[in-house]
C-alpha positions in Angstrom: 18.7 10.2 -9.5 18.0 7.9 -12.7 19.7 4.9 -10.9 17.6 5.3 -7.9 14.2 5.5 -10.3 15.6 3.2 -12.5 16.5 0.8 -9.5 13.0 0.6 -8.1 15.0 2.0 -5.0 11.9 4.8 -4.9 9.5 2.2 -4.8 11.5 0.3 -1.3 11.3 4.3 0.3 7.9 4.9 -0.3 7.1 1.4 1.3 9.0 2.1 4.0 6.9 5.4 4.8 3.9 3.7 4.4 4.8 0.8 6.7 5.9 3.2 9.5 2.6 4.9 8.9 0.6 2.0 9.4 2.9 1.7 12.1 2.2 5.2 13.9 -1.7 5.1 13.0 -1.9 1.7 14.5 -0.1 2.8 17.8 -2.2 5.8 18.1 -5.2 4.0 17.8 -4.4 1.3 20.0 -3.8 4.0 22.6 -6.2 6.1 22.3 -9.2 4.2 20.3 -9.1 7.2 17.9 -8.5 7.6 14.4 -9.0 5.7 11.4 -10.4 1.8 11.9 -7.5 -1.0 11.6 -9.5 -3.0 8.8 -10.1 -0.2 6.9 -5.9 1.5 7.4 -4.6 -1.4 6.2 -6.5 -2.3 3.2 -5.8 1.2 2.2 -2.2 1.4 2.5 -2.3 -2.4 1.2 -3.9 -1.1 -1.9 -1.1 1.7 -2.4 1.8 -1.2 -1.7 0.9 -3.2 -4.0 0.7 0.0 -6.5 3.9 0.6 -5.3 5.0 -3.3 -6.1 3.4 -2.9 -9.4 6.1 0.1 -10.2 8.8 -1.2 -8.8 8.5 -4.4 -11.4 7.6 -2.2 -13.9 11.1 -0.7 -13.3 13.4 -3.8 -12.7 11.8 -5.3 -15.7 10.3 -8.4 -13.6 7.9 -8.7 -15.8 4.3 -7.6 -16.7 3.1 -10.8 -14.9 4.2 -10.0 -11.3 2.8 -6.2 -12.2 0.0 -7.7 -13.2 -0.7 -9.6 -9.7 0.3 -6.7 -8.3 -2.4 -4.6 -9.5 -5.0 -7.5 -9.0 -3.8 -6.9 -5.4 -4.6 -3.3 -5.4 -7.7 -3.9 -6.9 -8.8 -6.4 -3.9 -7.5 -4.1 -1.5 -9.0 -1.2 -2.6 -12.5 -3.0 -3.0 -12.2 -4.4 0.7 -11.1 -0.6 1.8 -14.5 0.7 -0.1 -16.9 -1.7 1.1 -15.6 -0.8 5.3 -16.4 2.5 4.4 -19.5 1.9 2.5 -20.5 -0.1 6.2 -19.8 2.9 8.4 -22.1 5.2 6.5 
């Protein structure tokens, strides 16, 4: 279990189940129209990947550069993800 931690391994799952999320929410919505708005999904989930990118360099020992882009990522993401909801209501 350290290897796969240690790996960044954890960090490749997790981004796998979030891309076959965005997968399954973006079929459902295309089918039906329902659930949560596209724009909105994937800055969400594009916010908690690059998270997820920021671990996995934390672990491999990239470098606190890359983490560091990483997070600026998230931080765009997750801006874009608040101002779509701040429209809706």
């Amino acid at each position: 279990m350290d290897e796969f931690f240690a790996s960044g391994r954890v960090a490749d799952l997790l981004l796998g189940l979030m891309a076959l999320e965005a997968a399954l929410f973006g079929g459902y919505h295309r089918l039906t129209g329902r659930g949560p708005p596209l724009p909105g999904l994937l800055a969400n989930l594009g916010a908690g990947a690059c998270l997820l990118l920021a671990l996995r360099a934390i672990l491999t020992g990239v470098g606190w550069q890359v983490a560091a882009l990483c997070l600026l990522g998230a931080l765009i993401l997750h801006l874009a993800d608040l101002r779509a909801r701040w429209r809706r209501s």
